[in-house]
C-alpha positions as semicolon CSV with decimal commas, in nm:
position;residue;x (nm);y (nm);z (nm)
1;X;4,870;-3,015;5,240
2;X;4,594;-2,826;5,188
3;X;4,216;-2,890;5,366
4;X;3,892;-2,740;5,246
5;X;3,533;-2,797;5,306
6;X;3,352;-3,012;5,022
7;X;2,959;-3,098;4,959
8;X;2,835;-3,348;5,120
9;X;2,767;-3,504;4,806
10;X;3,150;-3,472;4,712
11;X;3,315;-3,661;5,051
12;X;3,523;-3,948;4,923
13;X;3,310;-4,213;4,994
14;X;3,564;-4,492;4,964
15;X;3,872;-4,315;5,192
16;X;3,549;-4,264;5,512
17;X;3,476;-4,663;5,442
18;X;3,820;-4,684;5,586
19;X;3,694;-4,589;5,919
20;X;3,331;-4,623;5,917
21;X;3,287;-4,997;5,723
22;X;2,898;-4,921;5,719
23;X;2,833;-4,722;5,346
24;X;2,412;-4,751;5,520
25;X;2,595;-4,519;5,806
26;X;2,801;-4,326;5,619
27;X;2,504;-4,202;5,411
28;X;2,263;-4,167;5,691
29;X;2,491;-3,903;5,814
30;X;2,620;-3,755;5,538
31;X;2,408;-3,496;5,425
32;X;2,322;-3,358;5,815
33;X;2,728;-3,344;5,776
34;X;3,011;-3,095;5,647
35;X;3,264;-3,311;5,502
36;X;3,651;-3,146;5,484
37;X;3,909;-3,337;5,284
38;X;4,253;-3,315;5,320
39;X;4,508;-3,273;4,956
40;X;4,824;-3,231;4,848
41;X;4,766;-3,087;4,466
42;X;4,498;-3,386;4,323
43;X;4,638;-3,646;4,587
44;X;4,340;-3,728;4,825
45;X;4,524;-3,771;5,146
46;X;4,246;-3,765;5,412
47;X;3,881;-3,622;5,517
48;X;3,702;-3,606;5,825
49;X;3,318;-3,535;5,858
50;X;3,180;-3,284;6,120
51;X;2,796;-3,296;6,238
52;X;2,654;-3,012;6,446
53;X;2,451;-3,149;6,697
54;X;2,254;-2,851;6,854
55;X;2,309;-2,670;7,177
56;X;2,677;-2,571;7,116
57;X;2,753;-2,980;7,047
58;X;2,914;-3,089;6,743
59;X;3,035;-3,456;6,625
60;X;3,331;-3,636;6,464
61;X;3,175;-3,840;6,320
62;X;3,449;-3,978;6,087
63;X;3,797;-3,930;6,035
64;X;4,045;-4,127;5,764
65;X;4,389;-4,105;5,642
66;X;4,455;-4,322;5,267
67;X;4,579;-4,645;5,384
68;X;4,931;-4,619;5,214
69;X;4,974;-4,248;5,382
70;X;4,873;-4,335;5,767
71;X;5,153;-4,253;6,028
72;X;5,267;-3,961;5,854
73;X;5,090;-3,699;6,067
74;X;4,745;-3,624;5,841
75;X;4,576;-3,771;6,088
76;X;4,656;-3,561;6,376
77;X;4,662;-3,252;6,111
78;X;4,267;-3,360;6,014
79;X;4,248;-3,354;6,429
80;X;4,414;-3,040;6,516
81;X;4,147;-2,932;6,189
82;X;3,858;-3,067;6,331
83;X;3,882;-2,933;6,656
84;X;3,968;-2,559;6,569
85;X;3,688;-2,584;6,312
86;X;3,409;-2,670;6,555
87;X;3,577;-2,379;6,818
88;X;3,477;-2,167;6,546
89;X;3,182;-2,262;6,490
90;X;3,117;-2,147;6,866
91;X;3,078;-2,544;6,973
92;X;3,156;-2,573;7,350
93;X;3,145;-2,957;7,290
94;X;3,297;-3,193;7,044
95;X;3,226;-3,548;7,034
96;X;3,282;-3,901;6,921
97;X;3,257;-4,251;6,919
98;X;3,507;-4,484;6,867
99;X;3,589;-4,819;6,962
100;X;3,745;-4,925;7,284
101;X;4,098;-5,071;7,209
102;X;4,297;-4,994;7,005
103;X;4,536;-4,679;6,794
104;X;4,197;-4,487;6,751
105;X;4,168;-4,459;7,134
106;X;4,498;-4,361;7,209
107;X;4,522;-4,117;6,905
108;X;4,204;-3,908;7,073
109;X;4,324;-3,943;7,413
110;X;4,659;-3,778;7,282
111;X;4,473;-3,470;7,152
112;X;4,258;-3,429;7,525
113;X;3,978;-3,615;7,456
114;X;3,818;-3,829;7,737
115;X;3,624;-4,119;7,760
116;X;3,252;-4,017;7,901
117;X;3,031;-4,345;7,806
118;X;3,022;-4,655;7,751
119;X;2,759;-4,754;7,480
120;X;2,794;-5,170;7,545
121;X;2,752;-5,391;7,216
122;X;2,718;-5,096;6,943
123;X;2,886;-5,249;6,709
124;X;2,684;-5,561;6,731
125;X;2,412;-5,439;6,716
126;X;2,479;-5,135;6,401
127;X;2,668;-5,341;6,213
128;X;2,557;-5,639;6,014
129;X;2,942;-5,741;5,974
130;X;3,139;-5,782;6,276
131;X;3,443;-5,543;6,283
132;X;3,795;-5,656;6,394
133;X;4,119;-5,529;6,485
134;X;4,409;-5,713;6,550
135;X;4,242;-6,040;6,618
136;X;3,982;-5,884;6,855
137;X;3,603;-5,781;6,764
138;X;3,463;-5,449;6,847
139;X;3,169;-5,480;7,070
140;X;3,114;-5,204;7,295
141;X;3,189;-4,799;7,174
142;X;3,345;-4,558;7,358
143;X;3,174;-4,216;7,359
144;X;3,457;-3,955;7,408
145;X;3,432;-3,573;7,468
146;X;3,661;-3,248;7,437
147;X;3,502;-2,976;7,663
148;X;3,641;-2,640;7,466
């Protein structure tokens, strides 16, 4: 597996849809964005989108693994990517939103990130389709930080 930067203008659009439902979102951020995508020769297997923020903060602002390849590690490889790659871009923050149940939680958590916020109804109020996992609907998002 191989991951490398791409334009903006290049990030598989359909794969980040995966994890961000909202194409309005994903191309209000997109070209403020650096967009890496994960491959394995011309397999797509993943991206992740990166947004510097100013004053040594940067932002996850996306992360997806192809549905048929999740729980094979990528994701946590795209991670370990996206954290190393904002360390050297001299951040001394990286942050993200993310729901507040569910894998997507736990799978942060895992790599040291902690919960710092509480932004109640976000997803109500973003989205104009509710979003649900396992039965439940996303209300509230959880802002998360990794201190470097």
């Amino acid at each position: 597996m191989e991951i490398q930067p791409v334009p903006s203008t290049q990030a598989p659009l359909e794969l980040l849809l995966e994890a961000d439902p909202s194409p309005d979102s994903l191309r209000g951020y997109l070209p403020r964005s650096r967009c890496y995508v994960a491959r394995d020769g011309d397999e797509l297997l993943g991206a992740y989108v990166l947004q510097p923020r100013g004053d040594g903060i940067v932002e996850l602002m996306s992360i997806a693994v192809a549905s048929t390849l999740q729980g094979q590690g990528i994701g946590s490889a795209l991670l370990r990517h996206a954290i190393a790659t904002a360390a050297e871009s001299d951040a001394r923050r990286l942050e993200l939103g993310t729901g507040t149940f569910g894998y997507q939680l736990a799978f942060y958590q895992r790599a040291g990130f902690r919960v710092v916020a509480v932004e109640r109804d976000y997803f109500l109020t973003h989205y104009a389709e509710p979003i649900y996992e396992d039965g439940i609907q996303h209300k509230d998002r959880l802002r998360l930080t990794l201190d470097y």
